[in-house]
Each structure stands twice: as structure tokens, then as C-alpha cells.
N, C-alpha and C positions, 0 to 999 in steps of 0.2 A: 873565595879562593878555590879555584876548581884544579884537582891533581891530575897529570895527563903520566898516563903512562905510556912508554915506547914498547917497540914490541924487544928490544933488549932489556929493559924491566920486568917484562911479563916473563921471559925465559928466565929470569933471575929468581923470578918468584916462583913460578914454578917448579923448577930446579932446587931452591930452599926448601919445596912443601915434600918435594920427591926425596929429598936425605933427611929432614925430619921422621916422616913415613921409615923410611930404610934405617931410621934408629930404632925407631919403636919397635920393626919386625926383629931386631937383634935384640934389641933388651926385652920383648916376649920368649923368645926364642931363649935366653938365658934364664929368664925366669922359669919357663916350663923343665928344664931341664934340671934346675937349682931344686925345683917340687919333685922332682923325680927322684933326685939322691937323697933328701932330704927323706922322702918318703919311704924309700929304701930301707936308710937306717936308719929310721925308727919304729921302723915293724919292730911286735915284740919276738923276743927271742925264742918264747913257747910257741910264736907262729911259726917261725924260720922250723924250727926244730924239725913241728909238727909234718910242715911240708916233706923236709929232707926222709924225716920216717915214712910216710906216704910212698915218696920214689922210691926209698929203699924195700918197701914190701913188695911195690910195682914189679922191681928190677927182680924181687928175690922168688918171684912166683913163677917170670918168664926164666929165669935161671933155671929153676926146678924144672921148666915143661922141657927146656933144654940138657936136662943133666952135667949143667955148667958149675961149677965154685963161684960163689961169688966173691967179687974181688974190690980193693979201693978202686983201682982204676974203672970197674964196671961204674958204682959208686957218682966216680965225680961224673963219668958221662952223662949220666939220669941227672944230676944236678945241670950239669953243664946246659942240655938240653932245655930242662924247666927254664933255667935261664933266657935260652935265649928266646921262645914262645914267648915269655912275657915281655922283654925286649923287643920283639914282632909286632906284639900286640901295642906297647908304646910308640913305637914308629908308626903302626898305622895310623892310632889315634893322632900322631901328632901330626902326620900326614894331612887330613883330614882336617886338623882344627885351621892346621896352615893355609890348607889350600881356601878354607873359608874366607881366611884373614886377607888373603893374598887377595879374594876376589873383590870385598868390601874396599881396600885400598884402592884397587882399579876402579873402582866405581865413585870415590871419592875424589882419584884423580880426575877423573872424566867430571866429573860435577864444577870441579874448579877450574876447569881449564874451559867449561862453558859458559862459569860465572867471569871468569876472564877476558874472555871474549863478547861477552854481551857488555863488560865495561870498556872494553878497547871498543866495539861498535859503537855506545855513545861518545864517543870524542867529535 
């Protein structure tokens, strides 16, 4: 019993392999992000600290060459900042891990759509 596909079967299939694919890019895509917060909190808190102390010497050294008061609002800028650099840094990375993912997908699709086509040729 030999199975004949049409070529509205094979867009069907294809079409399947392409939203399966496009799940998985969302459920990595939630996963890396789930690592992200999770990771977050639960840095220890003598880390957080340590950092926060860190910016604040940073902030309180350019204050001095400034003859500025240091202030909270100086304070959260220098955090605020920290923040978002390593927020940068996560985006690039995830940038990158994607664009990988993204490319290896395109190449999987291409593979099935030529193993599809070499079965639609033997009909």
C-alpha cells in the first residue's frame, strides 16, 4: 500500500512542521526569559549589595571630582544604569542565541521541504 500525497497534503504538512517550529521558538523564548528572572532573584543578596556599594563609591568619587552632594536620586541613576547594561548585555546574548535558532529552523525547513519534494517526485 503505497501513500500518495497531493500537493494540498504537503502544504499541510508543511504548514504543521512550520507552527510546531513556531511553538518551540515561543516556548524557548519563555524559557530563556523564565532563566533570566529566576536568575535574577536569586543572586545572593551580599551580591546585590556588593554591586549597589560598588556604584555607590563609583557615583561618590565622580560626585567629589564634581563638588556635588550626593544624593538618592544620583543613587538610583548609577543602579538604574547597572541595570540596564546588563539588560543590554541579555538582549544581545539573546539576540544572537535567536538568531542562531532562527537560522538552524530555516535550514530544517529547507531540508523537509526537499525531503518532500523528492517524495512527491517518486509518485
Amino acid at each position: 500500500m503505497e501513500v500518495q500525497l497531493t500537493d494540498q497534503s504537503l502544504l499541510e504538512l508543511v504548514n504543521f512542521k512550520i507552527a510546531n517550529i513556531m511553538a518551540q521558538i515561543k516556548e524557548t523564548y519563555a524559557s530563556l526569559n523564565d532563566a533570566n528572572i529566576q536568575k535574577y532573584q536569586s543572586l545572593d543578596p551580599l551580591k546585590k549589595t556588593n554591586k549597589i556599594d560598588k556604584a555607590n563609591k563609583k557615583l561618590k568619587r565622580t560626585l567629589r571630582q564634581n563638588d556635588k552632594p550626593f544624593t538618592q536620586d544620583d543613587n538610583i541613576k548609577v543602579e538604574s544604569q547597572d541595570m540596564q547594561q546588563h539588560l543590554d548585555q541579555f538582549k544581545s546574548k539573546f539576540n544572537s542565541i535567536f538568531k542562531n535558532f532562527v537560522e538552524n529552523v530555516k535550514g530544517e525547513i529547507l531540508k523537509t521541504e526537499q525531503e518532500l519534494l523528492k517524495i512527491s517526485h517518486f509518485k
